[in-house]
C-alpha positions in Angstrom: -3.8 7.4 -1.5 -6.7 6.3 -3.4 -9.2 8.6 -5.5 -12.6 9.1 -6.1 -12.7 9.3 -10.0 -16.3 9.6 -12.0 -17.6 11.4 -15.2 -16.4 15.0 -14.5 -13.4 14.1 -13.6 -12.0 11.2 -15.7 -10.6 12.6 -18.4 -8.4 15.2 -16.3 -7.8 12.7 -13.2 -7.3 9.5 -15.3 -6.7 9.7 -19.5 -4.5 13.3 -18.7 -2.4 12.0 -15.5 1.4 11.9 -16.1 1.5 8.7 -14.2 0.1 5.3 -15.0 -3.4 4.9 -13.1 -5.3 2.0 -12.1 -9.1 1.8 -12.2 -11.4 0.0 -9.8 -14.6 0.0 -11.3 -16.7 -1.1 -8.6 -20.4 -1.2 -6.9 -21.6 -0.7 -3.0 -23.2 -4.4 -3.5 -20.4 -6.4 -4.9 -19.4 -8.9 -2.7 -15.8 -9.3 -4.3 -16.2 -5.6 -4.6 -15.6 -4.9 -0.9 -13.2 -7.8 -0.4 -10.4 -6.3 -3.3 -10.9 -2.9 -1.1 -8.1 -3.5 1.6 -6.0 -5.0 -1.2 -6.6 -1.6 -3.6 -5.7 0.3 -0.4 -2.6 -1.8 -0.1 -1.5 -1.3 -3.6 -2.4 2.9 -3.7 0.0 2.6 -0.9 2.9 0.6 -2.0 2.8 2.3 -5.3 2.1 5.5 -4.1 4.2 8.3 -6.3 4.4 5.5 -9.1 1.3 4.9 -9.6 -2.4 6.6 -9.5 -5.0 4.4 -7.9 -8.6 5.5 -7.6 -12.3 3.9 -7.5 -15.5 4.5 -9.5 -18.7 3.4 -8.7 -20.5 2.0 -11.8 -24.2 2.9 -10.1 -23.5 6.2 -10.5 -21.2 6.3 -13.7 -22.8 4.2 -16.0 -21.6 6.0 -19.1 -17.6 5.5 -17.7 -18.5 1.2 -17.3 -20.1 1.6 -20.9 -17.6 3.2 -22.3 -15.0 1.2 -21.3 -16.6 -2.2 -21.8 -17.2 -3.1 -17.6 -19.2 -6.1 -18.0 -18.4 -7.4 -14.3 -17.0 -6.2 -11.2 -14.7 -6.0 -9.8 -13.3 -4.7 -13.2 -9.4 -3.1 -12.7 -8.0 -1.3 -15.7 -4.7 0.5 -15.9 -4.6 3.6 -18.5 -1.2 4.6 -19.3 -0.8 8.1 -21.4 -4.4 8.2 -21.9 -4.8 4.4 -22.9 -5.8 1.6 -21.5 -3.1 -0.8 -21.0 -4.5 -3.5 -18.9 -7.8 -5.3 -18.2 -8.0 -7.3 -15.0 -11.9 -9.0 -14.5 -12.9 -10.5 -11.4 -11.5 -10.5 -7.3 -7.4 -11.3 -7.9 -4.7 -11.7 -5.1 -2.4 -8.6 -4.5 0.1 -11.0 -6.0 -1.2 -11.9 -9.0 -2.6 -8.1 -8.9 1.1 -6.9 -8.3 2.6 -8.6 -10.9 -0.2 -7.5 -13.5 1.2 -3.6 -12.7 4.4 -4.5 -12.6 4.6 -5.4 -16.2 3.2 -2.1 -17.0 5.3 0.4 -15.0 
């Protein structure tokens, strides 16, 4: 299951979760935005109960991508106990995408 996260909602929903969550910091016009979608959706799955997955849109969070350093997007960041643990820039395979969250779960 994938969430929606954003400003109100981040630091319960992401920095406070109990589980490791990935972040797809994304925008309605990115190209390789919309193409990593089904892949996210394939990971939120597998994962599911392991791992939080969830999306924000950096149009309408801009203080989120500036705080956090999102220079490009697609932009995926795992936080683990309130940290962030991994920085993935740019459209990736689910493999390569896979094996990134394996090494932090």
């Amino acid at each position: 299951m994938e969430h929606s996260f954003n400003e109100a909602n981040f630091k319960s929903e992401v920095l406070e979760s109990k589980t490791p969550v990935l972040v797809d910091f994304y925008a309605d016009w990115c190209g390789p935005c919309k193409m990593m979608g089904p892949v996210v959706s394939q990971v939120a799955e597998k994962y599911d109960g392991k791992l939080k997955v969830g999306k924000i849109n950096v149009d309408d969070n801009p203080n989120l991508a500036q705080e956090y350093g999102v220079m490009s997007i697609p932009n995926f960041k795992i936080f683990k106990d309130g940290k962030e643990v991994l920085n993935i820039v740019g459209a990736v395979g689910k493999p390569a995408l896979e094996q990134q969250i394996e090494s932090v779960l």
